[in-house]
Steps between C-alpha positions, in 0.01 A plus 500: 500500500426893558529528848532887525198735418677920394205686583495871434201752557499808319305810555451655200302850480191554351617730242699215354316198589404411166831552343693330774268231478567418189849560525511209759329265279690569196815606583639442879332121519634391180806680583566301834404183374719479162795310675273265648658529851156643558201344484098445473444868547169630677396832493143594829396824536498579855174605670551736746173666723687626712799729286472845430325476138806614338604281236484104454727210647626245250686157638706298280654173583769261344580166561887454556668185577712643775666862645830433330339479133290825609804698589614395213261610293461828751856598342527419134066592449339623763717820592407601158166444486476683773668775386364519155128473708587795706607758223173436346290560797716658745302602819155365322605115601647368795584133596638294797622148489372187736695152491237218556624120580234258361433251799356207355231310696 
């Protein structure tokens, strides 16, 4: 049972939009789920009124069983990911992190 939801939104400018885009379908979410600590990946564009009209919002979630298997991925995947996402885009992408608990009902 997944009871942990990794959520990341990243902004991504409109000059790269397209490419980044892509680069989230084909490379980052493949990336992060290859291990299978991750899992059932969603990708939402976020619609946003109310921002500045510079750039677009992206959220990505994983299912993860629980906080110890996601640090665990954090240090031998994720760091690198990361990393390897950042070179590419540099200032043109930015992300922060939310833990959700699922609460079942």
């Amino acid at each position: 049972r997944y009871m942990i939801i990794y959520h990341t939104t990243f902004h991504l400018s409109d000059e790269i939009y397209l490419k980044g885009l892509d680069y989230l379908r084909t490379v980052y979410i493949p990336s992060a789920t290859r291990s299978e600590i991750l899992h059932s990946p969603k990708m939402q564009r976020v619609l946003d009124k109310e921002g500045d009209g510079n750039g677009v919002s992206l959220s990505i979630q994983f299912y993860v069983e629980n906080e110890e298997m996601l640090e665990d991925w954090m240090y031998k995947e994720g760091g690198k990911l990361q990393k390897e996402m950042m070179e590419k885009f540099q200032d043109q992408m930015a992300g922060f992190t939310t833990l959700l608990e699922v609460i079942e009902f």
